[in-house]
N, C-alpha and C positions, 0 to 999 in steps of 0.2 A: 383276397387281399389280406386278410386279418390272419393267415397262418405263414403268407409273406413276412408278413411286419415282425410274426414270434420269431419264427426263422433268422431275419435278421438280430431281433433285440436278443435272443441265445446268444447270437457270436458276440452281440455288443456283453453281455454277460460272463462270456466264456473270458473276453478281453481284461475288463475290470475284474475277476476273478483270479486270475493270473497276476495280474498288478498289484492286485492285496493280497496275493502270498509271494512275490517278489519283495514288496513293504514286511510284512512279516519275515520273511527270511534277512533283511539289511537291520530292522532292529533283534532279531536274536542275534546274529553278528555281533551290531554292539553290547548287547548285554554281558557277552561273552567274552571279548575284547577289553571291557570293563571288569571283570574276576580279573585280567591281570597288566591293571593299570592303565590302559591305555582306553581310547574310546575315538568311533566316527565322527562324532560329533552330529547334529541336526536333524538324529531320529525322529524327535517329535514333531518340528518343523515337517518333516517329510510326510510322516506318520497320519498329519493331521491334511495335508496336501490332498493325498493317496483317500483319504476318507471323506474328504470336500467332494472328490470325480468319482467315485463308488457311489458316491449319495444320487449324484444329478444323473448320472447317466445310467447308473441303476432302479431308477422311479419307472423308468418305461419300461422295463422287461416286466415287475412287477403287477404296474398293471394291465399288461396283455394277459400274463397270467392269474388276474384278479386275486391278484394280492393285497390291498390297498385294503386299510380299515374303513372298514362304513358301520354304522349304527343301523338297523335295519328293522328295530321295534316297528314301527307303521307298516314297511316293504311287505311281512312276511304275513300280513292279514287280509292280501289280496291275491286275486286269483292272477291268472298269466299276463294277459293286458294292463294291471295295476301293476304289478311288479315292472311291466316293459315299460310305465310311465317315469315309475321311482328310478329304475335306472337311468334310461334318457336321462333325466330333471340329473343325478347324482353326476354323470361323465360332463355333461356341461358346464354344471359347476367347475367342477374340478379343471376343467378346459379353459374354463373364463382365468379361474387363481393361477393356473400353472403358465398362462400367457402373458397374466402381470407381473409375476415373477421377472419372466425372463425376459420381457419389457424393464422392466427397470434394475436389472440385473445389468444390463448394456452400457449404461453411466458408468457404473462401478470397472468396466475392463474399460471403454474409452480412457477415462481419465488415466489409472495404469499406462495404458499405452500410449496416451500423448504425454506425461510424465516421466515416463523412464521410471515407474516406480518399483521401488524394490522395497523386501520384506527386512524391516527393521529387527536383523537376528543378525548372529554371525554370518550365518550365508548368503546372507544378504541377494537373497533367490529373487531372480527380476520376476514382478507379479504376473505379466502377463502370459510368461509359462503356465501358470495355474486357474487363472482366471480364464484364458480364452478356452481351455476345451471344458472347463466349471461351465461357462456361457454355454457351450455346446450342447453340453448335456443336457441342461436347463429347457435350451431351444427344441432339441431332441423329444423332450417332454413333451413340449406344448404340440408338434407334431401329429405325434402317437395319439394326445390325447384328444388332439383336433381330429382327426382321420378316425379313430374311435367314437367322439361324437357324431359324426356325419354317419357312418354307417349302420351307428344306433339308430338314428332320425329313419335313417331310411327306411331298417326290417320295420320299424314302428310302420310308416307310413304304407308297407305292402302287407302291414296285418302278420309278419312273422315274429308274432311276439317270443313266440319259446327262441328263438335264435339269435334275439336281442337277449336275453338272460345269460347267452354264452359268452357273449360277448365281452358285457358289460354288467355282470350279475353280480350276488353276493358270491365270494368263493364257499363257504362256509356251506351254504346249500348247493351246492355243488358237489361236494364231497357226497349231500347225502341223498343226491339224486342219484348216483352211480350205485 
């Protein structure tokens, strides 16, 4: 399951990848546009859009590939079982915040969407172009991070502690297991 989910969050990475050098490419335009007079107008507005949906939908590729900062002073003075505790304990956390997130991240697109609202700029960009796949990603999070805790629980519960480290370990000692 957990080389399904990288496999997918790649593409979702390859996707938003692609999108912040599309962004990239619209503001070098304007910049350049601007040397001689003239300008797109809404780069930043856009700029900042493009960096909202990078953020949210880029957390899950991240931490399939345990990216995610952790602190690890206590983790790293335990043997395999301690460490598959601190992980467990560490992905649920993180499961419980990323789920209230996007739990109350949901208010903020309803109202948009029952509103009609639009972003107070010139381009007056209707929000819930942005906000519904921001939600998404958000949602996408809690997911990953849900299905990541469960399958942590589980190696835990069948005594595969080293296989819960891969899962959901430090990356940092990762590297220096290889």
């Amino acid at each position: 399951m957990i080389e399904r989910l990288r496999a997918i969050n790649k593409g979702v990475a390859l996707m938003v990848g692609f999108g912040l050098l599309a962004c990239a490419a619209f503001v070098l335009t304007d910049i350049i546009m601007r040397r001689f007079g003239t300008s797109l107008g809404g780069t930043e507005e856009i700029a900042g859009y493009a960096m909202a949906l990078a953020t949210s939908w880029g957390m899950s590729y991240t931490l399939l590939e345990l990216g995610h900062v952790r602190i690890d002073i206590l983790r790293t003075r335990f043997q395999t079982f301690g460490k598959a505790v601190f992980d467990v304990f560490s992905i649920c956390v993180m499961s419980g915040v990323v789920i209230t997130i996007a739990i109350k991240a949901w208010p903020v697109v309803e109202r948009s969407l029952v509103n009609g609202s639009r972003a107070n700029t010139p381009l007056q960009t209707p929000l819930i172009w942005v906000q519904l796949p921001w939600f998404a990603g958000w949602v996408w999070f809690a997911i990953m991070s849900t299905l990541l805790s469960f399958a942590a629980i589980s190696l835990v519960f069948k005594r595969r502690y080293g296989e819960t480290e891969a899962i959901v370990g430090a990356f940092a000692e990762q590297d220096t297991l290889k």
